[in-house]
C-alpha positions in Angstrom: -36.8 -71.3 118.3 -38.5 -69.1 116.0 -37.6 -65.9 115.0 -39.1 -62.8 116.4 -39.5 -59.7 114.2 -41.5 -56.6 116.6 -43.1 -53.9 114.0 -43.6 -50.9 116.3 -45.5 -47.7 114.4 -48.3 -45.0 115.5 -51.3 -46.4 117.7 -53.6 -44.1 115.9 -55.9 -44.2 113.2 -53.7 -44.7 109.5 -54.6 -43.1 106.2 -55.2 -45.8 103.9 -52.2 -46.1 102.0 -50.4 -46.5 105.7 -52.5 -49.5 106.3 -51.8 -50.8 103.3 -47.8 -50.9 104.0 -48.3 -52.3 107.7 -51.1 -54.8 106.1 -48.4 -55.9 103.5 -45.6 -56.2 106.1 -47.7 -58.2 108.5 -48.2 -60.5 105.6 -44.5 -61.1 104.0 -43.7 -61.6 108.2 -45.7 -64.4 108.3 -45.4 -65.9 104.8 -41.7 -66.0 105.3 -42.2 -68.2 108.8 -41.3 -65.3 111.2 -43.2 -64.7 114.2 -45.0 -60.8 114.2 -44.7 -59.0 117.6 -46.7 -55.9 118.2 -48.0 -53.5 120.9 -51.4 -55.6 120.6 -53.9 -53.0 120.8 -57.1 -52.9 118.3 -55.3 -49.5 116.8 -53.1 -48.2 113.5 -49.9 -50.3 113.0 -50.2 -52.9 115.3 -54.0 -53.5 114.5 -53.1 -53.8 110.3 -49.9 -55.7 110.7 -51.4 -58.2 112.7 -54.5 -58.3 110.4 -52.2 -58.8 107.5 -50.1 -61.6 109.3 -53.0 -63.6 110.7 -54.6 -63.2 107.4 -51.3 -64.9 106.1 -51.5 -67.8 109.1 -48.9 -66.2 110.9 -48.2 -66.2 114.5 -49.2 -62.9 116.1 -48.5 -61.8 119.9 -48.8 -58.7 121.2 -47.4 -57.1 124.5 -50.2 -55.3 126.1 -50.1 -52.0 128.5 -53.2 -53.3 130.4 -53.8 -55.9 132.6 -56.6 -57.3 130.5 -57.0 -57.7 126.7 -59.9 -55.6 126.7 -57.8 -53.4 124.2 -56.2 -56.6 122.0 -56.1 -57.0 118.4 -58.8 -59.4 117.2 -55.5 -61.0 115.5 -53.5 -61.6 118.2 -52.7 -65.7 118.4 -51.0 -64.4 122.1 -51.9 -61.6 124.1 -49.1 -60.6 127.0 -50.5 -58.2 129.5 -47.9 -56.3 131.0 -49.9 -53.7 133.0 -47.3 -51.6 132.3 -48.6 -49.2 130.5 -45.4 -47.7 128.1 -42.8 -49.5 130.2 -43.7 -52.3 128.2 -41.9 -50.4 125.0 -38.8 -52.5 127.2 -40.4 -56.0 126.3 -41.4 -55.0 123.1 -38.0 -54.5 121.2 -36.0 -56.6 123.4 -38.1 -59.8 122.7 -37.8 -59.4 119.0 -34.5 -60.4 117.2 -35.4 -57.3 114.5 -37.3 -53.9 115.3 -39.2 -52.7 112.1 -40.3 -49.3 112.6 -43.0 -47.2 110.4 -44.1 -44.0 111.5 -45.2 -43.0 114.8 -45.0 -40.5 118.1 -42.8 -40.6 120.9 -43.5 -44.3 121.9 -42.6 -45.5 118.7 -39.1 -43.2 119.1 -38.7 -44.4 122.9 -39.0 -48.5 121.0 -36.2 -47.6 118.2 -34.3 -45.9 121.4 -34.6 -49.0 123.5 -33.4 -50.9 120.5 -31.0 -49.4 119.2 -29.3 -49.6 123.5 -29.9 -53.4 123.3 -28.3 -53.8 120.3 -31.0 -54.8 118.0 -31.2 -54.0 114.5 -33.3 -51.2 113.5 -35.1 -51.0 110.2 -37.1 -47.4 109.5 -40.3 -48.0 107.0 -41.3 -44.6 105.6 -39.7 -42.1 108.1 -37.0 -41.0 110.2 -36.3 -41.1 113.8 -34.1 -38.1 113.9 -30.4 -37.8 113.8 -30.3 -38.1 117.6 -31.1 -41.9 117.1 -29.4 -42.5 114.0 -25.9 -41.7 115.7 -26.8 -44.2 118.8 -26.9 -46.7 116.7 -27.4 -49.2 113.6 -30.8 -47.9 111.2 -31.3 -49.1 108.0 -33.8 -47.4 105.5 -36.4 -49.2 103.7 -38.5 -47.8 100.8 -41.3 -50.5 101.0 -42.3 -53.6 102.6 -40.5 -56.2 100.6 -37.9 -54.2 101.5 -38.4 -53.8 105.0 -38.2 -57.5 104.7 -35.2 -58.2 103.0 -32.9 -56.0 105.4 -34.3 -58.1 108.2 -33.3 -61.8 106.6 -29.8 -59.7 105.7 -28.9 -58.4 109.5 -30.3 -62.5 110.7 -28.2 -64.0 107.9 -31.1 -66.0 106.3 
């Protein structure tokens, strides 16, 4: 079975140098052979990572609030309509084996929350999710991409 890493971030529009990092992340996922999970809407971190992955030829899905894809990600390879609207946050981190999180509101925090509960490893990408969080649980800190990437092949032991 493949391995699942879910990038969770803001779902609004991204200044251009926060595109760029989710772009680049999206991209090292799928070159090194992981599978990209996202929130799957056409919108700020899930809409550049998946670009930057599918622009890779990785395998995309995303985990839909709606009931249709009418809001996907032209990227997606798989589109999972929950109709849950949030609630799907749930799905999000616990089917991914690694939860990479770049900046974002309070459904971002509720993901690394749900995460760090399940027991899934937790790398921040340019912020921080509050002390609250970082005493639940295991968060690393990454300064860039690349190393986003490496802490996730260190807590999967490849």
């Amino acid at each position: 079975m493949r391995t699942v890493i879910g990038v969770m971030g803001s779902g609004h529009p991204l200044d251009a140098a926060s595109e760029a990092r989710a772009r680049a992340l999206g991209r090292l996922i799928a070159e090194a052979g992981f599978v990209l999970l996202t929130g799957g809407r056409a919108a700020g971190v899930m809409e550049a990572c998946s670009a930057g992955a599918k622009e890779a030829g990785g395998l995309v899905v995303g985990v839909l609030p709606d009931t249709d894809a009418a809001s996907a990600s032209r990227h997606l390879d798989v589109a999972i309509r929950t109709g849950m609207g949030d609630a799907r946050n749930v799905i999000n981190v616990l089917s991914s084996d690694v939860v990479i999180a770049l900046p974002g509101g309070a459904g971002t925090l509720s993901e690394v929350a749900h995460a760090l509960k399940a027991g899934k490893p937790v790398i921040v990408l340019g912020w921080d999710p509050g002390p609250a969080l970082r005493a639940a649980g295991r968060v690393l800190d990454a300064a860039s991409p690349e190393e986003a990437l490496a802490l996730a092949r260190e807590v999967l032991g490849r």
